[in-house]
BATOR-659705 format. One line per 2 residues: number of its first residue (from 0); their letters; for each residue x, y, z of N, C-alpha, C. Coordinates in pm, 1 decimal. Atoms other than C-alpha are relative to their C-alpha. Last residue first. Layout:
<rs>
NUM> a> X:Y:Z:X:Y:Z:X:Y:Z | ...
</rs>
This chain:
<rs>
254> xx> 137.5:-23.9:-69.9:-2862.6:6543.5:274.8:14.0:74.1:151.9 | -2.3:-173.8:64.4:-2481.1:6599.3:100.3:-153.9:12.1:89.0
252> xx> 81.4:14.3:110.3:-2388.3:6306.0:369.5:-63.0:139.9:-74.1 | 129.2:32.5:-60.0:-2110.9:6368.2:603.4:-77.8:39.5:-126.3
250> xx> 78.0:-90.8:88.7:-1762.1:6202.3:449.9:-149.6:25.3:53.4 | 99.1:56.6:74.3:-1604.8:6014.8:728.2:-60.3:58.2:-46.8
248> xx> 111.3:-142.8:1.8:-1314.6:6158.8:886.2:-80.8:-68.5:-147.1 | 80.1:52.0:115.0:-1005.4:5846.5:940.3:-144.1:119.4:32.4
246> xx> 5.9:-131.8:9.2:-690.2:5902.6:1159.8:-112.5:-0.1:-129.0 | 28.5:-89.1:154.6:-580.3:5597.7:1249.5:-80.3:109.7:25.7
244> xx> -65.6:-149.2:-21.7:-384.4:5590.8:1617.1:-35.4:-24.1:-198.1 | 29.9:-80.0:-107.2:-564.5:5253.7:1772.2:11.8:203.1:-5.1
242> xx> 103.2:-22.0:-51.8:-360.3:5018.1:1591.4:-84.2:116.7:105.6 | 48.9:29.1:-171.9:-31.7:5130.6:1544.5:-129.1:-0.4:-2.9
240> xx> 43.9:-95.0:-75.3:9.5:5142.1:1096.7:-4.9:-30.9:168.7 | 51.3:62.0:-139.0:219.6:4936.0:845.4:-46.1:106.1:158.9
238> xx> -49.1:-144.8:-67.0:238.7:5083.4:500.0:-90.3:-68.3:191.9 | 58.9:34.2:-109.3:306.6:4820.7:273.1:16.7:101.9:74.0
236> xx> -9.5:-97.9:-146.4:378.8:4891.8:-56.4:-106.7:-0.9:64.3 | 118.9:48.3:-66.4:402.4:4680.4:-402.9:81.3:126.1:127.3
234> xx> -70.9:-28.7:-135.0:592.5:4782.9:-716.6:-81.6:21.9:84.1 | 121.1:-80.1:-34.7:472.7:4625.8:-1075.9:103.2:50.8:137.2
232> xx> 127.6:5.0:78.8:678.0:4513.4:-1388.3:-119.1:96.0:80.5 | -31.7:-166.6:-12.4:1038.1:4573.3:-1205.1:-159.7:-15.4:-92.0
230> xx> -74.4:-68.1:98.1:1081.1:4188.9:-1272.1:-13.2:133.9:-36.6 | -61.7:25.3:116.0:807.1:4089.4:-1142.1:23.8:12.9:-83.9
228> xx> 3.8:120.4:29.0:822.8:4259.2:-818.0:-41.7:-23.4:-141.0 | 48.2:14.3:117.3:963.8:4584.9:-718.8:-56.6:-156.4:9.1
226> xx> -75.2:58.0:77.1:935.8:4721.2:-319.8:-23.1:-70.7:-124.5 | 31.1:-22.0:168.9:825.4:4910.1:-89.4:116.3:-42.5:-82.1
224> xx> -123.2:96.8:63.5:811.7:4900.1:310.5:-44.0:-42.5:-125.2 | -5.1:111.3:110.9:679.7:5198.3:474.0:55.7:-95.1:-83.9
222> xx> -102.0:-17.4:84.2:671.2:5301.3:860.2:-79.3:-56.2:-192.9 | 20.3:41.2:104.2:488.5:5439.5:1118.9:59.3:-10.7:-120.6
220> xx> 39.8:155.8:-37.4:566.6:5444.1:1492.1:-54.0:-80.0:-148.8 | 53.5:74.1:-97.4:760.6:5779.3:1454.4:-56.6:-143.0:-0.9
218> xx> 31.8:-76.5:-71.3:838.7:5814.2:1059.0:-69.5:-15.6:133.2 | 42.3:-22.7:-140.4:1025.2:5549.3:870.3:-42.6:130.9:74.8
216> xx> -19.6:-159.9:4.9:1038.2:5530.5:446.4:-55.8:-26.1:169.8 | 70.9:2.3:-156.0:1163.1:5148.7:389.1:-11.0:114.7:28.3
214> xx> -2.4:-134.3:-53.3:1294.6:5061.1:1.2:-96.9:22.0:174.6 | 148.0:-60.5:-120.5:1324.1:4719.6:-11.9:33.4:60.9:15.8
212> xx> 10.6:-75.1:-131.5:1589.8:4734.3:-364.8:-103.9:-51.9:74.1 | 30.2:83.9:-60.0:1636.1:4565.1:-734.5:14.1:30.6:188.1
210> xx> -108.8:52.1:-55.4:1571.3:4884.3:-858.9:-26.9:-99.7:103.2 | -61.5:130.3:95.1:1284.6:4931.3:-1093.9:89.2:-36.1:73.4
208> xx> 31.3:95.3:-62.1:1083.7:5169.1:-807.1:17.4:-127.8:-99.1 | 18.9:97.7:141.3:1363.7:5411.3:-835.4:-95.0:-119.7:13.1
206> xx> -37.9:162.4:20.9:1330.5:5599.7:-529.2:-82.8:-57.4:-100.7 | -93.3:5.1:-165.3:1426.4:5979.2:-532.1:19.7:-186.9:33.6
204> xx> -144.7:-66.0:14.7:1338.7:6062.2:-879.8:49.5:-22.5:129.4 | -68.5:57.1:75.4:1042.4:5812.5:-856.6:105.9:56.8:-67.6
202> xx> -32.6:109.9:-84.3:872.4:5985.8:-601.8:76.0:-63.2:-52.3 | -76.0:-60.6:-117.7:882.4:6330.5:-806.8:53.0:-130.1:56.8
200> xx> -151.8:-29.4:48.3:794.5:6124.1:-1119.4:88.8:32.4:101.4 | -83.4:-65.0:-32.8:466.3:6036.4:-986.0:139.9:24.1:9.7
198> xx> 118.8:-108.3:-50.5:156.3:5978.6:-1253.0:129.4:71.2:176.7 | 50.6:-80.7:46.6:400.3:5852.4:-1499.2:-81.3:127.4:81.1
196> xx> -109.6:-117.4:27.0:638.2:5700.6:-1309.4:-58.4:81.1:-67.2 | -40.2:-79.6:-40.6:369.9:5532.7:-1123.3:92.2:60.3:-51.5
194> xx> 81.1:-112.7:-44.4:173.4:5423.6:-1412.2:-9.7:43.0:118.0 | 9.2:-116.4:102.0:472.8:5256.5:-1553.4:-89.6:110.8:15.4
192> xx> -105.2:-104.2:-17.0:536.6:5062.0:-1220.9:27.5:111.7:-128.8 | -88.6:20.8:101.3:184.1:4917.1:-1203.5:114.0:110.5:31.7
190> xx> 13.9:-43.2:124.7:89.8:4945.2:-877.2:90.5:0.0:-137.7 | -81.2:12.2:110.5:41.0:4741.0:-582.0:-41.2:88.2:-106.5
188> xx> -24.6:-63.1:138.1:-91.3:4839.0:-246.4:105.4:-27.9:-108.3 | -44.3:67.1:91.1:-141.7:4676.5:130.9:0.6:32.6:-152.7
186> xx> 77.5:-17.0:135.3:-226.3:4811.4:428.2:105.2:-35.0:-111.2 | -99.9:-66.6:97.4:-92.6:4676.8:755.2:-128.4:-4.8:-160.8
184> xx> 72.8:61.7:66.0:-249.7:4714.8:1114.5:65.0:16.7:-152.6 | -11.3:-74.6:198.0:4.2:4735.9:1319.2:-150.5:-98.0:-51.0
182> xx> 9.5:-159.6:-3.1:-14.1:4621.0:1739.0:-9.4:94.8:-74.0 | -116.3:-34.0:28.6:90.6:4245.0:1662.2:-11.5:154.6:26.7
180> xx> -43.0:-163.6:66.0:-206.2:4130.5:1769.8:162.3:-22.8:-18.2 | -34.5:-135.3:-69.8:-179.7:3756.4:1874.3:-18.8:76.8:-107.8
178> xx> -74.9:-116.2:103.0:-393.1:3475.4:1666.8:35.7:96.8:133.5 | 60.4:-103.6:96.6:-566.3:3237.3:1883.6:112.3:68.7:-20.5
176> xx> -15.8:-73.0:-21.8:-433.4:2887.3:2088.4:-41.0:143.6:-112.1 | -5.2:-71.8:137.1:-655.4:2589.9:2093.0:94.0:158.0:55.1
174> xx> 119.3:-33.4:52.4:-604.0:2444.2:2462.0:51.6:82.5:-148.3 | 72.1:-49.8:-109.7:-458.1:2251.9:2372.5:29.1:72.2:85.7
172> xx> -105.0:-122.7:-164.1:-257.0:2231.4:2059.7:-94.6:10.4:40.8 | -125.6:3.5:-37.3:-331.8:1974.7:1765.7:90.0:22.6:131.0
170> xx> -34.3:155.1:-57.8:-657.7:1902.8:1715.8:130.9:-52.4:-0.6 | 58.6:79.5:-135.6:-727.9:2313.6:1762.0:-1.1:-173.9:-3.2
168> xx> -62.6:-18.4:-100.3:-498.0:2391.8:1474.2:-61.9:-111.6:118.8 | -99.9:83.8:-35.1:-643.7:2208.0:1205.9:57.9:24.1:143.5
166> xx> 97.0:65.2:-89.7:-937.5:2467.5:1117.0:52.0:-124.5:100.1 | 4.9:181.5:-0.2:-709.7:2664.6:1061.7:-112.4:-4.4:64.7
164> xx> 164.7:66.3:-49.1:-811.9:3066.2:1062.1:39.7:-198.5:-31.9 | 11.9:-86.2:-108.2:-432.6:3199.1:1025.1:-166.7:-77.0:91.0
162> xx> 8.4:-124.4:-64.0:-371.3:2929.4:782.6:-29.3:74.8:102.7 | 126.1:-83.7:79.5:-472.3:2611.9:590.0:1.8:139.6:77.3
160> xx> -105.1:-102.7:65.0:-134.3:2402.3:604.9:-86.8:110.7:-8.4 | 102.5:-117.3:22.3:-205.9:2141.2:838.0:83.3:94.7:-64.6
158> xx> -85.9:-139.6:-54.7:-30.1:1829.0:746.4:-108.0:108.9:0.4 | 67.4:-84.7:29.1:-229.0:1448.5:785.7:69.9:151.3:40.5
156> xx> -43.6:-103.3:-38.1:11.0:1151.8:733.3:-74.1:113.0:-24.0 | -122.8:58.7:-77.5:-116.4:804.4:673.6:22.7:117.5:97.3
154> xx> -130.6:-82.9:32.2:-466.6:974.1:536.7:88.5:-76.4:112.9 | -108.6:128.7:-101.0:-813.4:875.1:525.6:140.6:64.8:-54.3
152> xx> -91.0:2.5:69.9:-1113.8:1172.9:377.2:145.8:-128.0:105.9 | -164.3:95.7:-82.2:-1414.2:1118.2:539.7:84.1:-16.4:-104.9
150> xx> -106.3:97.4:37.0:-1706.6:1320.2:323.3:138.7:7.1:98.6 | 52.0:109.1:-56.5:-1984.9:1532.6:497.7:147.9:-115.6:-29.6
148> xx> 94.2:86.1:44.3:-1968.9:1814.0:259.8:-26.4:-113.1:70.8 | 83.7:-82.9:-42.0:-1779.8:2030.6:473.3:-163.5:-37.8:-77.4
146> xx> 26.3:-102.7:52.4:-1521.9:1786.3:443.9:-122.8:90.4:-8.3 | 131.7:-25.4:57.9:-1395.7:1549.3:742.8:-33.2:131.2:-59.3
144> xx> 107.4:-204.7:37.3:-1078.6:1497.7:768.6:-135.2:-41.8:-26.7 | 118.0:-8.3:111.7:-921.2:1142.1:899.3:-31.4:121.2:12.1
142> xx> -53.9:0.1:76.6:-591.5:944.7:1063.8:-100.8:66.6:-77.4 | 63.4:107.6:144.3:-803.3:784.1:1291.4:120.4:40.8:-103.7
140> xx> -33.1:114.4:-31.7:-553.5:952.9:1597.0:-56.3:-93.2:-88.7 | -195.3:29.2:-18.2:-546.6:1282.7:1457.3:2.4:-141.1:-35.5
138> xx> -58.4:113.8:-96.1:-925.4:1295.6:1392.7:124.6:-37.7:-25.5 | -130.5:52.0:35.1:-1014.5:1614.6:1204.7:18.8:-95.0:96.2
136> xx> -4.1:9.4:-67.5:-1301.2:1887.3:1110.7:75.7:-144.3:-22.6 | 63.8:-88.1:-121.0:-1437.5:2112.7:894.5:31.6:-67.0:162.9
134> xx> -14.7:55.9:-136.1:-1204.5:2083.8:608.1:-55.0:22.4:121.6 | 6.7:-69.7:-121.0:-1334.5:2266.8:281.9:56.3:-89.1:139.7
132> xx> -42.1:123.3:-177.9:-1272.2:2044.0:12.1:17.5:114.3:77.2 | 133.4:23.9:-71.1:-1384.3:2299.9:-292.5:7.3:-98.9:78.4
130> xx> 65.4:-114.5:-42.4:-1107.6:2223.5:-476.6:-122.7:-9.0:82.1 | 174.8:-26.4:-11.8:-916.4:1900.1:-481.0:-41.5:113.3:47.1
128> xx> 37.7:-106.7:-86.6:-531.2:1869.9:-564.8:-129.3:13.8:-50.9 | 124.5:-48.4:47.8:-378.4:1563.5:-663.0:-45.9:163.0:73.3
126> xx> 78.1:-35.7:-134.6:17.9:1602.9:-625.4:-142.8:-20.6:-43.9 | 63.0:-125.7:-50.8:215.8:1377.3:-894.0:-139.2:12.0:81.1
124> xx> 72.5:-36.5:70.2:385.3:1044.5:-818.5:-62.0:112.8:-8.3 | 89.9:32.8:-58.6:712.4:1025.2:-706.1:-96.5:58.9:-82.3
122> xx> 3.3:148.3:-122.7:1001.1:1246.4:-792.6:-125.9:-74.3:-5.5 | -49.4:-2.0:-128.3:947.9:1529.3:-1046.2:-7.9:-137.1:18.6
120> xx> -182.6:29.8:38.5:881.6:1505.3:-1423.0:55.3:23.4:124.6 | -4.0:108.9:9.0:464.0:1441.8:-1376.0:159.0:13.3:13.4
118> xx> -106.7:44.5:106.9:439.1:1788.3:-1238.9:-11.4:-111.9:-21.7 | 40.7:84.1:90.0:152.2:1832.6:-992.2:48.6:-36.5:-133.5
116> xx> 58.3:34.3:-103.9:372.9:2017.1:-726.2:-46.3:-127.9:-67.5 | -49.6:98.8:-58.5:572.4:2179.2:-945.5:-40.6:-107.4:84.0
114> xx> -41.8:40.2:132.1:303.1:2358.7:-1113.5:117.4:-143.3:45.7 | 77.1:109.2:61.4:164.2:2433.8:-775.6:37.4:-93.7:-138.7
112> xx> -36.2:82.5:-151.9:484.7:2596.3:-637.7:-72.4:-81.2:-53.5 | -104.9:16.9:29.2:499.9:2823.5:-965.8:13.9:-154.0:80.1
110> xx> 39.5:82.5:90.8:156.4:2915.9:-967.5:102.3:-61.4:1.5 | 74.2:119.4:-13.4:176.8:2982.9:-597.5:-10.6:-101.6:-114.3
108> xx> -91.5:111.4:-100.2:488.3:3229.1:-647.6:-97.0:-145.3:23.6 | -78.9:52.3:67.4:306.6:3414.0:-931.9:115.4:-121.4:80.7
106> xx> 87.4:87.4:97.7:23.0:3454.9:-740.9:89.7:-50.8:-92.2 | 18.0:167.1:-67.6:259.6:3577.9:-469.9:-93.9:-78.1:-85.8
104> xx> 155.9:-14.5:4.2:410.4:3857.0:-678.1:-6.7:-159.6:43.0 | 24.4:20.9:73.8:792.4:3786.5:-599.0:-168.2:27.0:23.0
102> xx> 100.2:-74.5:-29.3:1126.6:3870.2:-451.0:-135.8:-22.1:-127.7 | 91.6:-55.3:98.9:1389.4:3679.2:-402.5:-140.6:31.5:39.5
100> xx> 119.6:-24.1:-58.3:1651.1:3675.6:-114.3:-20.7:54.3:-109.9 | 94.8:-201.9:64.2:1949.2:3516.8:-286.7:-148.1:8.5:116.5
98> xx> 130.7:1.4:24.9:2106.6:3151.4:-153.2:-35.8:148.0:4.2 | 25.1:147.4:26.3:2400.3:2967.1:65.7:-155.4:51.5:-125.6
96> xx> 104.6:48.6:-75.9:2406.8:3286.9:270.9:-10.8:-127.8:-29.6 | 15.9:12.0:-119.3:2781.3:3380.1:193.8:-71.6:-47.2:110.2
94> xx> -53.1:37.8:-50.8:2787.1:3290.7:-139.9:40.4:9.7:141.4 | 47.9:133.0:-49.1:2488.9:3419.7:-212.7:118.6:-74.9:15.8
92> xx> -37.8:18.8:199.0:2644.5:3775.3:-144.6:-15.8:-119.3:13.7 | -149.2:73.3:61.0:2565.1:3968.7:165.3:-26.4:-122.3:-111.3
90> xx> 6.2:105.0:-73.9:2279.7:4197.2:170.7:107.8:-105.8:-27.9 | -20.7:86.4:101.5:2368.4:4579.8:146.2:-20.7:-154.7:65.7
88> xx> -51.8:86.8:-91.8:2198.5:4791.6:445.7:33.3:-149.1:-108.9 | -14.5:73.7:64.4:2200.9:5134.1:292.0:24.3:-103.6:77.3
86> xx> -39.4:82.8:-12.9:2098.0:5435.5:512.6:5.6:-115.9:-83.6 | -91.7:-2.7:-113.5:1974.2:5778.1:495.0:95.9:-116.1:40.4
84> xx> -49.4:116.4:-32.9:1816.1:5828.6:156.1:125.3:13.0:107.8 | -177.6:53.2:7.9:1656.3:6126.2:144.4:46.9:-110.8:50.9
82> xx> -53.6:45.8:93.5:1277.4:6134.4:90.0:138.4:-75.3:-50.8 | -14.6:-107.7:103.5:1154.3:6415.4:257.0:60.3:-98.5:-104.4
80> xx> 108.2:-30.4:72.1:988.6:6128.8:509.4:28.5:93.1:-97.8 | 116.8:-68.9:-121.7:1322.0:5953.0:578.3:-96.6:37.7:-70.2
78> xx> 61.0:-204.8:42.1:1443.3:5711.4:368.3:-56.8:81.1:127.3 | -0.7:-127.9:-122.7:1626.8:5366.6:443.4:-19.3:150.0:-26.7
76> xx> -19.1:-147.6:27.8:1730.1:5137.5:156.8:-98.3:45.0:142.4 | 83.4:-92.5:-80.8:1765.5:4782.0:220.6:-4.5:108.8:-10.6
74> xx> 24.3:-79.4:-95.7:1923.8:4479.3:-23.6:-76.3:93.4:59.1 | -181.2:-53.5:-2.4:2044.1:4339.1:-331.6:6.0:49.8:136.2
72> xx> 19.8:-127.8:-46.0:1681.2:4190.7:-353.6:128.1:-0.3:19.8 | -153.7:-13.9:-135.1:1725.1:3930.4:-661.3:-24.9:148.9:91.0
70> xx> -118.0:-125.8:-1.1:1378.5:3974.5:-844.0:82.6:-73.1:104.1 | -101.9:-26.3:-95.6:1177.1:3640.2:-949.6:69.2:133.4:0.0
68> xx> -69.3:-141.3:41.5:963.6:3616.0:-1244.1:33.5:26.5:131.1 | 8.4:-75.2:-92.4:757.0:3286.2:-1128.1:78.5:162.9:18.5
66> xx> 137.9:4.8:-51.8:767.5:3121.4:-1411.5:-38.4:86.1:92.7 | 66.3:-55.0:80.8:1155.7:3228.7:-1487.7:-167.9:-49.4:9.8
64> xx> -19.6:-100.5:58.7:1323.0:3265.3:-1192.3:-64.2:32.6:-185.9 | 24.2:-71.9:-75.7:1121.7:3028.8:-982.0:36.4:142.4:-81.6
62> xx> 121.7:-4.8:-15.2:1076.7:2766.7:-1192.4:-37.3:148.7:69.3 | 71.3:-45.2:109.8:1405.5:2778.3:-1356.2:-116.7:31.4:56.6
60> xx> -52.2:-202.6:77.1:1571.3:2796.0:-1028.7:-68.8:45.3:-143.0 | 94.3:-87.6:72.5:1332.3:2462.0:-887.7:18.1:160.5:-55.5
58> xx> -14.2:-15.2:124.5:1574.1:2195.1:-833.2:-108.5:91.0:-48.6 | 159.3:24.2:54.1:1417.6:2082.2:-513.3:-13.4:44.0:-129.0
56> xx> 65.2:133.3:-25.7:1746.2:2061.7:-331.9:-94.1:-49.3:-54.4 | -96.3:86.9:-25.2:1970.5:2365.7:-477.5:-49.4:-164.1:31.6
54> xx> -48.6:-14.9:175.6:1678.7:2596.7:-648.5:90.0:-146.2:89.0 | 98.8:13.6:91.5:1409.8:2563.8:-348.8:109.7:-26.3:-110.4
52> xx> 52.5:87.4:-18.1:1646.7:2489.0:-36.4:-80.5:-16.4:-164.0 | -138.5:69.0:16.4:1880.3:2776.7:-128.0:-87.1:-137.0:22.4
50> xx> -20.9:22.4:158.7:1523.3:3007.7:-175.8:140.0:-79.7:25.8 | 49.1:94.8:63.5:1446.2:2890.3:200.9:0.9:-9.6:-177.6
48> xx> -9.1:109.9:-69.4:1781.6:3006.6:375.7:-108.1:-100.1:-86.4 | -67.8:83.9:42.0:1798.1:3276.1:141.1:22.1:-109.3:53.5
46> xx> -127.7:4.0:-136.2:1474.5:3424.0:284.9:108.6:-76.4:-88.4 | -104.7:134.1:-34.7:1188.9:3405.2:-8.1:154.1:36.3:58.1
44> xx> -129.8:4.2:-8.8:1004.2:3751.7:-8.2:2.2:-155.2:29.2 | -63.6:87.7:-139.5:625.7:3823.3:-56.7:164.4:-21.2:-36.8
42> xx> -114.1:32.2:32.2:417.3:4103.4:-316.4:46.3:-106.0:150.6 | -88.9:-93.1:-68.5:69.6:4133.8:-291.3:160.2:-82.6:-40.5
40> xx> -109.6:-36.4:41.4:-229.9:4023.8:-522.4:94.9:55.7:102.9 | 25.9:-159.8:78.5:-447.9:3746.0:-449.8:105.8:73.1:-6.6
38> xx> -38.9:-90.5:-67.4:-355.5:3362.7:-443.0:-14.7:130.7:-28.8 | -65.6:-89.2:38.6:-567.6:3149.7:-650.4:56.3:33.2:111.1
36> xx> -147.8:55.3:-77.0:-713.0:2764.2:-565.0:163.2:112.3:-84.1 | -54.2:-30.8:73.1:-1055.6:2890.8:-764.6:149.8:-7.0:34.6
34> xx> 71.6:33.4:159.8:-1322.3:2681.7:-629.5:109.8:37.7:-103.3 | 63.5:-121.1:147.0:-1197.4:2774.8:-279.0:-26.5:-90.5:-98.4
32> xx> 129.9:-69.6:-8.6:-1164.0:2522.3:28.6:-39.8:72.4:-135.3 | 11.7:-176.9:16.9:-829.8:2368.4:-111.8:-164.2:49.9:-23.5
30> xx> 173.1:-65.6:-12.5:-747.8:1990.7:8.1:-4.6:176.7:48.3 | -9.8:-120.9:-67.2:-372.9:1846.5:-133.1:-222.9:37.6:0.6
28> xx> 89.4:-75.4:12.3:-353.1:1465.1:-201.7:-52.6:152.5:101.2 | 36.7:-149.7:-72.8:-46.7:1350.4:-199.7:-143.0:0.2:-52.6
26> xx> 125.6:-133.1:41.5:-11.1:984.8:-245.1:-31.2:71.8:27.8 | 72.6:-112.8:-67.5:350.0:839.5:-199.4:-105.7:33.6:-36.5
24> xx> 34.0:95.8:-111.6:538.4:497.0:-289.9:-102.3:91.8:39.3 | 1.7:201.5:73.1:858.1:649.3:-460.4:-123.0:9.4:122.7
22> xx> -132.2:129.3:28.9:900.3:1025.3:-345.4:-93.8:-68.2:-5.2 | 1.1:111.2:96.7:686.7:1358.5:-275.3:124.2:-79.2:-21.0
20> xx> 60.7:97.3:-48.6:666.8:1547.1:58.3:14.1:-104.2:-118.2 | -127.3:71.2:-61.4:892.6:1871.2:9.2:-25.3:-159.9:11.5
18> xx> -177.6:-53.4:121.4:704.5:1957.2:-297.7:39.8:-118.3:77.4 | 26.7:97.6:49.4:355.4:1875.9:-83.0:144.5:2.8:-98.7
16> xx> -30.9:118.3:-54.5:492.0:2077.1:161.8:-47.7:-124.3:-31.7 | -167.8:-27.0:-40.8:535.3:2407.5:-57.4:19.0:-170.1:109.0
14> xx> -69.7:56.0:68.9:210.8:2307.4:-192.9:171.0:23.0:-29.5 | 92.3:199.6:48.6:42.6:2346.4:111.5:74.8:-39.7:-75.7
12> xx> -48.3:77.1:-80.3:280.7:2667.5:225.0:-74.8:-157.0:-29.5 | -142.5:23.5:20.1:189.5:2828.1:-67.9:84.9:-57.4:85.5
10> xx> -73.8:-159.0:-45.4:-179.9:2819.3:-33.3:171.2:-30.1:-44.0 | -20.1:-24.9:108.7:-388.2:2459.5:-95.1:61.0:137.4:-60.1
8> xx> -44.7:-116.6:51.3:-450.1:2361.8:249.3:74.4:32.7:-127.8 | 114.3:-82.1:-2.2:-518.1:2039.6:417.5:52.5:98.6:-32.0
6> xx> -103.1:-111.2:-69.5:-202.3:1843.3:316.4:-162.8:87.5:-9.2 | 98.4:-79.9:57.9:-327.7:1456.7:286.0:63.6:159.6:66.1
4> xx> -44.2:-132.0:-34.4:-17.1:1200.0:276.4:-148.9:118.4:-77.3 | 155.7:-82.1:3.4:-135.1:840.7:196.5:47.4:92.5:73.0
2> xx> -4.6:-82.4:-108.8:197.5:603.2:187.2:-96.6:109.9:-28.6 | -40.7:-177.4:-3.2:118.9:363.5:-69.4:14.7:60.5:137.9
0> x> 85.0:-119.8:0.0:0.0:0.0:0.0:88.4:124.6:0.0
</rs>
């Protein structure tokens, strides 16, 4: 009999551990609540610790640098609010880390992960992946999911991969533990990078948003962190706020 590996969650960590999970003998089957098993739009970073794992062990540098349009970040820039660049924090050289910190639209990072995932030219047999499997609930010790349709799913090895809201957690860790604050609330913005140089030049005479850079503009408790992704195509920014200290005036009605 096969080894029966079910990875609740269909995100980039699902089929980031259905990657790591395939060899001789194995059935993945990955379970993804949505219909449409997309990621939406923001930009994310691979650490050289885990892009040296992805190209060097899992053979995936084509996949990543060209499917997935990859940027090399070279490093940190440091602005204040007028703009001027105050600090450079170069990142040392993949020979030092073992591995680049790339940078990448995360829909383009999922398609990339999934593609590999259900490859026939990898290891072992390829990943299934079922939509619309919602997981509502989980017996460790059977070895079993139950889907939101009613259906018992069986499994050797069951991984949770389904996120902030698991439904996995709680038959793991008692008591269930909840999400901490972090004290920021963060907003989130991509724009094309032709129709910011068009619409602001000023910003884009001070920081280039084609350079392979995280630009970071800090003021008191609020900062921003901006940067290109694929391939200088679009440039994303996060502008991470202190709960508690927005500043929001609600339009009063013309009546």
């Amino acid at each position: 009999m096969p080894f029966r590996i079910v990875v609740v969650g269909g995100g980039i960590a699902g089929f980031t551990a259905a990657i790591a999970l395939r060899g001789p003998d194995r059935i993945i089957t990955v379970l993804e609540q949505s219909r449409l098993n997309k990621e939406i739009g923001a930009l994310i970073s691979l650490q050289p610790n885990a892009s040296r794992i992805f190209e060097s062990v899992w053979g995936m540098k084509s996949e990543l640098h060209g499917d997935a349009r990859a940027i090399v970040d070279e490093g940190f820039r440091i602005y204040n609010t007028d703009g001027r660049l105050v600090n450079t924090v170069p990142l040392l050289s993949k020979k030092e880390y073992g591995g680049d910190r790339l940078c990448f639209h995360r829909q383009d990072l999922h398609d990339a992960l999934k593609k590999a995932a259900t490859s026939p030219h990898r290891e072992g047999d390829p990943v299934v992946v079922r939509i619309a499997s919602k997981v509502v609930d989980c017996d460790p010790l059977k070895g079993t999911v139950t889907l939101e349709s009613g259906e018992v799913i069986t499994g050797d090895l069951i991984v949770g991969a389904d996120g902030i809201h698991s439904a996995m957690r709680k038959h793991v860790l008692d008591p269930q533990p909840s999400a901490l604050p972090t004290g920021h609330s963060a907003y989130r913005l991509m724009i094309p990078t032709e129709v910011l140089e068009k619409e602001a030049p000023e910003f884009c005479s001070k920081i280039n948003p084609r350079d392979p850079f995280t630009s970071m503009m800090v003021a008191q408790n609020c900062r921003l962190v901006m940067g290109p992704g694929r391939q200088g195509e679009v440039y994303g920014i996060v502008a991470l706020v202190p709960d508690g200290e927005h500043r929001f005036e609600l339009a009063k009605s013309p009546s």
